[in-house]
DRENPA-3360 file (N, C-alpha, C; in nm, 2 decimals, always signed):
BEGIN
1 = XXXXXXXX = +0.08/-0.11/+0.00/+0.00/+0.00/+0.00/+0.09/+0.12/+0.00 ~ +0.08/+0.25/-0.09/+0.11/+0.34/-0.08/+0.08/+0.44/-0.03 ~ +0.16/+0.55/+0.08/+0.08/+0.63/+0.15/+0.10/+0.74/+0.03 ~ -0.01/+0.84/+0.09/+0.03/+0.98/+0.02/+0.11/+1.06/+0.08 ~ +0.16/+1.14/+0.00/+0.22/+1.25/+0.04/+0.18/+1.39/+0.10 ~ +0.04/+1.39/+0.07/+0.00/+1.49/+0.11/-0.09/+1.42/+0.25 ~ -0.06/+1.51/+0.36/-0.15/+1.41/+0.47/-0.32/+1.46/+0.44 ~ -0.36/+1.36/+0.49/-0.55/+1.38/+0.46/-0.60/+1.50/+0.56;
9 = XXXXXXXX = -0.66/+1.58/+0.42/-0.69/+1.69/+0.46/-0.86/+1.69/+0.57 ~ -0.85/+1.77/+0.67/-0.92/+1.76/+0.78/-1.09/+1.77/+0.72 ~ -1.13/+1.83/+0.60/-1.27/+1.82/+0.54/-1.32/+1.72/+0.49 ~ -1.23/+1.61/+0.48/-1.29/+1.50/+0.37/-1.32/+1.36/+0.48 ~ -1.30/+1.43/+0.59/-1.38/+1.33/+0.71/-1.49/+1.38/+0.73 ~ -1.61/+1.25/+0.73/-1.77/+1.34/+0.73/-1.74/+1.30/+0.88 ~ -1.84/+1.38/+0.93/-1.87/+1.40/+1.09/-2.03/+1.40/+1.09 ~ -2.06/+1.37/+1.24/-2.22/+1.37/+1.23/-2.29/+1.55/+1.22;
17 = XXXXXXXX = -2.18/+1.64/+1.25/-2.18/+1.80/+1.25/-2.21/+1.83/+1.08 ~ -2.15/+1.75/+0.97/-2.12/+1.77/+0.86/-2.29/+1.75/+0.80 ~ -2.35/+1.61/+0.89/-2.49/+1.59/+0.79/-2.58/+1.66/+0.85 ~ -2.56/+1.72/+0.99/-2.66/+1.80/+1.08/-2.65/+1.93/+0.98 ~ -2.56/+2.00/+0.94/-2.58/+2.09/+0.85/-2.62/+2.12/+0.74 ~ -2.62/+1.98/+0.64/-2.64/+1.94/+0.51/-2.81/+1.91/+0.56 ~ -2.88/+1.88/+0.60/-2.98/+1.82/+0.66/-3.03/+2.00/+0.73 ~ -2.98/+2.05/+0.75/-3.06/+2.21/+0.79/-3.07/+2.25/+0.67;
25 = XXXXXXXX = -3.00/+2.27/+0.59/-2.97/+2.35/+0.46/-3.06/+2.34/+0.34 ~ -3.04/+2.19/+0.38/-3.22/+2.15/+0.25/-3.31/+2.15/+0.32 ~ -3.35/+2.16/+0.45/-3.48/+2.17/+0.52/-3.51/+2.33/+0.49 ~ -3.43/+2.40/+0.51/-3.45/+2.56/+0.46/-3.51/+2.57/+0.36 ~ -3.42/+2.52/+0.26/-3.46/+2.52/+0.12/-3.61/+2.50/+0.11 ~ -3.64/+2.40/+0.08/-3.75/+2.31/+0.15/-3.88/+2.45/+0.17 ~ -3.87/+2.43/+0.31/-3.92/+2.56/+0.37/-3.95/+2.71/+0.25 ~ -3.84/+2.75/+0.25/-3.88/+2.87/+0.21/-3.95/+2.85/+0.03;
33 = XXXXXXXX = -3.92/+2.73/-0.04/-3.98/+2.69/-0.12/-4.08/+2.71/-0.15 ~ -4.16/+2.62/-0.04/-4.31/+2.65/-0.01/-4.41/+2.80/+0.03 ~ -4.33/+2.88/+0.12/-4.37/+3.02/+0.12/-4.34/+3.09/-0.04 ~ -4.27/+3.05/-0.14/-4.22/+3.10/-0.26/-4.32/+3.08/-0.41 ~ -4.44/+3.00/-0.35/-4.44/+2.94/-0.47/-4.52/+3.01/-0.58 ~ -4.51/+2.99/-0.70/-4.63/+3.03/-0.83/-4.79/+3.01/-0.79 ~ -4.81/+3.15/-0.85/-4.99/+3.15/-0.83/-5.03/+3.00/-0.87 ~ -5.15/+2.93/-0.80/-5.19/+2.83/-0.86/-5.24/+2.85/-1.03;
41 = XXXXXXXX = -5.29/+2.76/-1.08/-5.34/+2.73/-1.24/-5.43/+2.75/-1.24 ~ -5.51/+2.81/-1.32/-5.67/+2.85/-1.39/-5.70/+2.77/-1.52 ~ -5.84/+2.73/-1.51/-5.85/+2.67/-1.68/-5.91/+2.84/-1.73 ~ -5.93/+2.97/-1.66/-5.99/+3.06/-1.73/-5.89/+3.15/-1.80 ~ -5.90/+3.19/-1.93/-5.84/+3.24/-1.95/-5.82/+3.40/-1.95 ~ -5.75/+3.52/-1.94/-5.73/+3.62/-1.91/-5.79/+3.66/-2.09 ~ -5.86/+3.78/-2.06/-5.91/+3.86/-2.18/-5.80/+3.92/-2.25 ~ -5.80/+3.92/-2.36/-5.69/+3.98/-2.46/-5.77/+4.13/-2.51;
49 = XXXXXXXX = -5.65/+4.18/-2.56/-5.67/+4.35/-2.54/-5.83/+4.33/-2.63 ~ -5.90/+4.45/-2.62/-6.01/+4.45/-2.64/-5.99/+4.46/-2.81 ~ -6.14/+4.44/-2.90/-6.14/+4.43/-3.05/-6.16/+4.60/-3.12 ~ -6.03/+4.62/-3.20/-6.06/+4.72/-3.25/-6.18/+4.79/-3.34 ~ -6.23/+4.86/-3.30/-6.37/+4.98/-3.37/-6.35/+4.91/-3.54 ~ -6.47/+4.89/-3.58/-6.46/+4.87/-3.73/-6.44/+4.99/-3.81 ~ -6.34/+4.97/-3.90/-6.29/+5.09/-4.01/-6.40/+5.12/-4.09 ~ -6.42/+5.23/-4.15/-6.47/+5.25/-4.27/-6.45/+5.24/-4.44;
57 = XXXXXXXX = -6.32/+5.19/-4.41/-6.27/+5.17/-4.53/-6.30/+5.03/-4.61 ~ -6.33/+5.09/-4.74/-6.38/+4.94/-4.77/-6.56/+4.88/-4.77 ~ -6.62/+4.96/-4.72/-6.72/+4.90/-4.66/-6.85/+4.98/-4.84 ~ -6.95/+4.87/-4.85/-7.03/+4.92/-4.89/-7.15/+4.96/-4.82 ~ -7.13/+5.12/-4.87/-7.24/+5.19/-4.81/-7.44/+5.18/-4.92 ~ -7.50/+5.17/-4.83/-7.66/+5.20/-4.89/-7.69/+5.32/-4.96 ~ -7.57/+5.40/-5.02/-7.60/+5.50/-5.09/-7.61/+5.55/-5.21 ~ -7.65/+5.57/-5.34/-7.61/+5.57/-5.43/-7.60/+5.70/-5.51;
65 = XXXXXXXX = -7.47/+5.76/-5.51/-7.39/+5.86/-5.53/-7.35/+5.86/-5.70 ~ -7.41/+5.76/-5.76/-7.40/+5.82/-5.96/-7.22/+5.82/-5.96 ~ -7.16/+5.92/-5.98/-7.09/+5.96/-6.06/-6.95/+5.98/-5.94 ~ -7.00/+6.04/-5.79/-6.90/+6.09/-5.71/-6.92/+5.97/-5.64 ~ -6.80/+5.92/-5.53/-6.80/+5.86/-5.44/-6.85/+5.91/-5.29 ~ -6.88/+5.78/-5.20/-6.96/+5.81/-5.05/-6.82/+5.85/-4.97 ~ -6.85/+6.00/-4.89/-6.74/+6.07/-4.84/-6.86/+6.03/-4.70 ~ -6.71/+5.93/-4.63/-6.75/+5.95/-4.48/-6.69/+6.08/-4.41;
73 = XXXXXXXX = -6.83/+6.17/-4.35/-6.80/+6.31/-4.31/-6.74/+6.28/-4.13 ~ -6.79/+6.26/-4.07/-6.85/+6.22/-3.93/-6.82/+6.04/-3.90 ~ -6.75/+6.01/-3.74/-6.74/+5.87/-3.71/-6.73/+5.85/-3.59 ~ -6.80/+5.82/-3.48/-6.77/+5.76/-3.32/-6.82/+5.64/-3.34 ~ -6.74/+5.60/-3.20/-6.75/+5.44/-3.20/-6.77/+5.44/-3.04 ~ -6.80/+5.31/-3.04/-6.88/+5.22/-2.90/-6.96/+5.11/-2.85 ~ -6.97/+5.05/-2.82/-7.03/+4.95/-2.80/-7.19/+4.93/-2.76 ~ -7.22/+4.99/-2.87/-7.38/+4.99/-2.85/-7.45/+4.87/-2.82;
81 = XXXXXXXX = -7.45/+4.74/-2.83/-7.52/+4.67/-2.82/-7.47/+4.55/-2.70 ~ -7.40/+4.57/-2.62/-7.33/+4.50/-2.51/-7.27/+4.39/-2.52 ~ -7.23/+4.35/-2.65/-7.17/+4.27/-2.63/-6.98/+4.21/-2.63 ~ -6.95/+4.40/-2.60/-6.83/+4.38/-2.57/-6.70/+4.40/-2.63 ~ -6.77/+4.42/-2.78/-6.70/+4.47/-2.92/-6.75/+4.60/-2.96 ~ -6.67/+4.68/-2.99/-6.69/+4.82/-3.04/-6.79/+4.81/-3.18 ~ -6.89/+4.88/-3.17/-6.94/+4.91/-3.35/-6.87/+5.05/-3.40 ~ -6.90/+5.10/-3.50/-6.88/+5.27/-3.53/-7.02/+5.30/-3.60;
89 = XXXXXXXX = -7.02/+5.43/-3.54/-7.11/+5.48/-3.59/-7.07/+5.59/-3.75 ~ -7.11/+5.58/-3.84/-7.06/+5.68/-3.95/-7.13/+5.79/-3.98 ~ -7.16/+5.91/-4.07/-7.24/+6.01/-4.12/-7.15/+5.97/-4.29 ~ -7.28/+5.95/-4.39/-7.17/+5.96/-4.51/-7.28/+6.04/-4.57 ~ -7.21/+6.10/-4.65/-7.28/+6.16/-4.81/-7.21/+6.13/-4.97 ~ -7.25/+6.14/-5.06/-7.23/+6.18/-5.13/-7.08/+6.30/-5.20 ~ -6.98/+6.32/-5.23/-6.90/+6.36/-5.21/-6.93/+6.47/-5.36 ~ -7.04/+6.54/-5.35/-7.07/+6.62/-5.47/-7.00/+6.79/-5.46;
97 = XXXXXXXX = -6.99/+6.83/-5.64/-6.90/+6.89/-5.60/-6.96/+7.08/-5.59 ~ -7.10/+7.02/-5.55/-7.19/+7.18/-5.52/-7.24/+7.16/-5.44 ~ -7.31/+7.18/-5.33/-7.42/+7.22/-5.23/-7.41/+7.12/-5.13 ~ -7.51/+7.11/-5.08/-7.48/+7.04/-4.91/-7.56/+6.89/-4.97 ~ -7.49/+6.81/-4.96/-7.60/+6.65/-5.02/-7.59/+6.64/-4.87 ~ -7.71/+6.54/-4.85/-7.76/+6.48/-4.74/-7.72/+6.40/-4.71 ~ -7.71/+6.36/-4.56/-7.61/+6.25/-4.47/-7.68/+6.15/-4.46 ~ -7.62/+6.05/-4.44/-7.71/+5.88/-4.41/-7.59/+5.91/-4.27;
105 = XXXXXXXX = -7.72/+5.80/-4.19/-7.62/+5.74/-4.06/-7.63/+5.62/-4.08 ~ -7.49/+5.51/-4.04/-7.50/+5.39/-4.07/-7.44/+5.38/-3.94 ~ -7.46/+5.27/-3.89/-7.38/+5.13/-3.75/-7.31/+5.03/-3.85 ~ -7.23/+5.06/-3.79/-7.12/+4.96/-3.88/-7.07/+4.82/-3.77 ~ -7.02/+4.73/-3.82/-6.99/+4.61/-3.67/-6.89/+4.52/-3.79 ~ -6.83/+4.40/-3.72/-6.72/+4.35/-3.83/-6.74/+4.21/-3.73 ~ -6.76/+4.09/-3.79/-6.78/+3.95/-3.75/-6.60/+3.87/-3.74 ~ -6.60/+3.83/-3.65/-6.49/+3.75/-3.71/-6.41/+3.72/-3.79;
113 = XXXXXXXX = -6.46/+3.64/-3.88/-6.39/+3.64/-4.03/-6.45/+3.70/-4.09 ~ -6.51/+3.87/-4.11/-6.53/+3.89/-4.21/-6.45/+3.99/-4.25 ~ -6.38/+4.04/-4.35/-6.28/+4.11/-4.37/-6.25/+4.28/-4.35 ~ -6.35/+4.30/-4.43/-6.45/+4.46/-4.38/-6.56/+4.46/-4.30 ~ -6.60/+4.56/-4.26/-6.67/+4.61/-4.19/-6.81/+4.61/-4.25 ~ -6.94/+4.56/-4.20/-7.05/+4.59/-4.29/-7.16/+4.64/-4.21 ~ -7.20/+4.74/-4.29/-7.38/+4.80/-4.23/-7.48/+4.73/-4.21 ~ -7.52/+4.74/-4.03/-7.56/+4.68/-3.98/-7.73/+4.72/-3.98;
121 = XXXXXXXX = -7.72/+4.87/-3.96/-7.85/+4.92/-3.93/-7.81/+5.09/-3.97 ~ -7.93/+5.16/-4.05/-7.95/+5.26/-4.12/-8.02/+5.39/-4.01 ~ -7.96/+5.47/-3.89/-8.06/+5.59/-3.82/-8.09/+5.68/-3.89 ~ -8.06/+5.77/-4.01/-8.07/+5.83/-4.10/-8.05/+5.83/-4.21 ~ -8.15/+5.79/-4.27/-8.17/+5.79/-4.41/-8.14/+5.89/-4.51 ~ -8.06/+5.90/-4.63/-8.01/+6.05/-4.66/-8.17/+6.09/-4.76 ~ -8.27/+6.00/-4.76/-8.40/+6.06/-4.82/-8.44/+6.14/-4.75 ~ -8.44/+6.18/-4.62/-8.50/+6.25/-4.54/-8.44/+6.35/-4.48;
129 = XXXXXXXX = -8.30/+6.39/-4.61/-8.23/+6.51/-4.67/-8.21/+6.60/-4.54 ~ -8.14/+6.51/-4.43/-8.06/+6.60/-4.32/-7.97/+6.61/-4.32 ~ -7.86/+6.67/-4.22/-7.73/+6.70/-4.24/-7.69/+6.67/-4.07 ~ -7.64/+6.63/-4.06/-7.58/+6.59/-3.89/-7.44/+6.70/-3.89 ~ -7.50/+6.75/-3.75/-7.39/+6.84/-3.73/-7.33/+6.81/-3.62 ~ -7.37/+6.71/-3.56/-7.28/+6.68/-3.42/-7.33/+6.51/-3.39 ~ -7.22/+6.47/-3.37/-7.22/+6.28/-3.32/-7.13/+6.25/-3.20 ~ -7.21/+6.18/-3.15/-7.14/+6.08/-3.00/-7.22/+5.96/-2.98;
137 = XXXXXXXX = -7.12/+5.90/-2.90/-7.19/+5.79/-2.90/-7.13/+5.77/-2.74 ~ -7.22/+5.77/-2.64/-7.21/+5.77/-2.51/-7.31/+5.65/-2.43 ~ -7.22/+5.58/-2.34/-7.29/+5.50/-2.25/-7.39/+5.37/-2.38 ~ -7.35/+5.34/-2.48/-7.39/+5.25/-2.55/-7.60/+5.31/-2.64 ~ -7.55/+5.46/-2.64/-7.65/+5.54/-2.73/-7.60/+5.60/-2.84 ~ -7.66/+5.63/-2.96/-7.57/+5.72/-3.02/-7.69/+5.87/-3.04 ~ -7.63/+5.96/-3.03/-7.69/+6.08/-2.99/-7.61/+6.18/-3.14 ~ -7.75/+6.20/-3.19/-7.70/+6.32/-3.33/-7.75/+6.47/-3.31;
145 = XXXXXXXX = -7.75/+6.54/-3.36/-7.78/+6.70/-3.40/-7.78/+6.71/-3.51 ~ -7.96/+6.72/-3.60/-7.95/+6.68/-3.72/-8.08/+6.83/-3.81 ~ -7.99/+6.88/-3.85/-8.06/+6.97/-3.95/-8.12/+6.95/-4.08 ~ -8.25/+6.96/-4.09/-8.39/+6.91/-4.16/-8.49/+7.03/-4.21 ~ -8.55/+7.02/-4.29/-8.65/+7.11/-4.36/-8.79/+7.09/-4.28 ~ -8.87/+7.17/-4.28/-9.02/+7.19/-4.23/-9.10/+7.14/-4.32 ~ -9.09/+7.18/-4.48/-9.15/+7.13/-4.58/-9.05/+7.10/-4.68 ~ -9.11/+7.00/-4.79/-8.98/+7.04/-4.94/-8.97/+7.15/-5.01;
153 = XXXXXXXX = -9.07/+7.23/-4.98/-9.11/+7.37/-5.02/-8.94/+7.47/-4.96 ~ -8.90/+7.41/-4.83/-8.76/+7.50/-4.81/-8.63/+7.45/-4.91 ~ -8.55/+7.55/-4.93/-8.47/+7.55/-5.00/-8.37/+7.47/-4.97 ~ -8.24/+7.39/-5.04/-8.20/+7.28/-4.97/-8.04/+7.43/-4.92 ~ -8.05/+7.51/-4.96/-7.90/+7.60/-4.87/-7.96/+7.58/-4.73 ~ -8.08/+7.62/-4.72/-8.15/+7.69/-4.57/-8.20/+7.56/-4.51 ~ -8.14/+7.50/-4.44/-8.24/+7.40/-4.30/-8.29/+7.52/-4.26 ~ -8.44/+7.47/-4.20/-8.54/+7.52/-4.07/-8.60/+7.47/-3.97;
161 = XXXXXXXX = -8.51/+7.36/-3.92/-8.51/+7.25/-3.86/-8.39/+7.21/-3.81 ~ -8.40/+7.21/-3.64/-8.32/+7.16/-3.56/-8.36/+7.04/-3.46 ~ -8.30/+6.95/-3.50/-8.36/+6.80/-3.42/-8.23/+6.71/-3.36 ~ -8.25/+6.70/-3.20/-8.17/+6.64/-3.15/-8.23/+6.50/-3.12 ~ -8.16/+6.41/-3.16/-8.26/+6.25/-3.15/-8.08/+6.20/-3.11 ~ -8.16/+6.02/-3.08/-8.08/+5.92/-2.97/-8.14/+5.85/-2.98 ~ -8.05/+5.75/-3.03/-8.07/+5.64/-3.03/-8.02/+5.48/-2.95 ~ -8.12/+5.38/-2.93/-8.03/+5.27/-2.76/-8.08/+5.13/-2.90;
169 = XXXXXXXX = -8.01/+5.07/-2.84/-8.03/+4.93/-2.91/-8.11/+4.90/-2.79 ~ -8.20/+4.81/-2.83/-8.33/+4.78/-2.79/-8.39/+4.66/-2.89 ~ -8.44/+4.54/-2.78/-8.47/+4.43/-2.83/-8.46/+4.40/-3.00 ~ -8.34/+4.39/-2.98/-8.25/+4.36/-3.12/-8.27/+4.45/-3.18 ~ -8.26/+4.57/-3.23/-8.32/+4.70/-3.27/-8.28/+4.81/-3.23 ~ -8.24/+4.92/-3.28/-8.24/+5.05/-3.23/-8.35/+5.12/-3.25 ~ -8.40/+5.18/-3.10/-8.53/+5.25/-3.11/-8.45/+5.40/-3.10 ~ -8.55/+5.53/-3.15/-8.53/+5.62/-3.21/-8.58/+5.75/-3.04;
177 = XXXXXXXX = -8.52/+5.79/-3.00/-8.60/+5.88/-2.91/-8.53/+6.04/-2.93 ~ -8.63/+6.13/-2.92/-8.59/+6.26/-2.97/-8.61/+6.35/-2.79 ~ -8.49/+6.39/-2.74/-8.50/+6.44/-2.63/-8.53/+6.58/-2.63 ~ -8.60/+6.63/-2.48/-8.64/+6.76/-2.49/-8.61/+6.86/-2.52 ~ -8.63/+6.92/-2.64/-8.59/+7.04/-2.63/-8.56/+7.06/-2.83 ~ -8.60/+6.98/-2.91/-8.60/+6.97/-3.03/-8.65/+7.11/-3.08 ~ -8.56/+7.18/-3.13/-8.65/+7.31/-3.19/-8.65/+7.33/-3.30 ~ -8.74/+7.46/-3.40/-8.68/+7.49/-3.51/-8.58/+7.58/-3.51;
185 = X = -8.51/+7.59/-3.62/-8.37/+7.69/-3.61/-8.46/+7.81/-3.68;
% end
């Protein structure tokens, strides 16, 4: 047998001190492990950022403008009908190159796979040759300021008619309400 030359260094004898410590060290571990750990698992999953307002671009409008194209004037958006996804509301006319043409309101909404945006529901018809001068759409209403004639007898420069109307989705439907204070101009 050959001895070594280096004499045996005093760490490489285990002692019962050696496993009492090794034996604290993972019990810690251990320990603070369990105070440490990851939120438990959910099968639910977290909502992804909300669905962007449908564009106007692209979309066929209910209007038929001959010769000039439909100029979206006016656009708010919101979630009119609760289900969590933004619609837009539009004002379009006619993009003519004299006098005031009349606004249509459209609700616009966009399905899943469908690529553009399509008209859902018509609150102003541009037959009924108004001009919207103010749009919002608040608390899932859409609320206009819409300037109209008294008779066809008025001239189409001069509205004489000022009408504030609001509109709520309502049993599948948007019902039409005109709040107090509707006057003539």
């Amino acid at each position: 047998m050959q001895h070594s030359a280096v004499p045996e260094l005093a760490h490489t004898h285990t002692r019962p001190i050696h496993w009492v410590a090794t034996a604290t060290a993972v019990a810690g571990v251990v320990a603070l492990s369990s105070l440490l750990q990851p939120k438990p698992a959910t099968a639910a999953q977290t909502p992804g950022p909300p669905a962007a307002a449908p564009a106007t671009t692209g979309v066929d409008f209910p209007l038929h403008c001959g010769p000039v194209t439909a100029l979206v004037v006016k656009k708010a958006t919101g979630d009119l009908d609760g289900d969590g996804n933004p619609e837009t509301v539009a004002v379009v006319h006619c993009d003519a190159p004299m006098g005031t043409p009349p606004d249509g309101v459209y609700v616009l909404t966009r399905g899943p796979h469908d690529t553009h945006a399509r008209v859902v529901a018509t609150l102003v018809d541009p037959k009924a040759r108004n001009t919207v001068t103010d749009l919002t759409v608040t608390d899932g209403a859409v609320a206009a300021t819409l300037l109209g004639y008294s008779t066809p007898d008025v001239p189409s420069c001069c509205p004489d008619v000022k009408d504030h109307a609001r509109w709520q989705w309502k049993d599948h439907k948007f019902l039409r309400t005109t709040p107090a204070g509707a006057r003539s101009v």
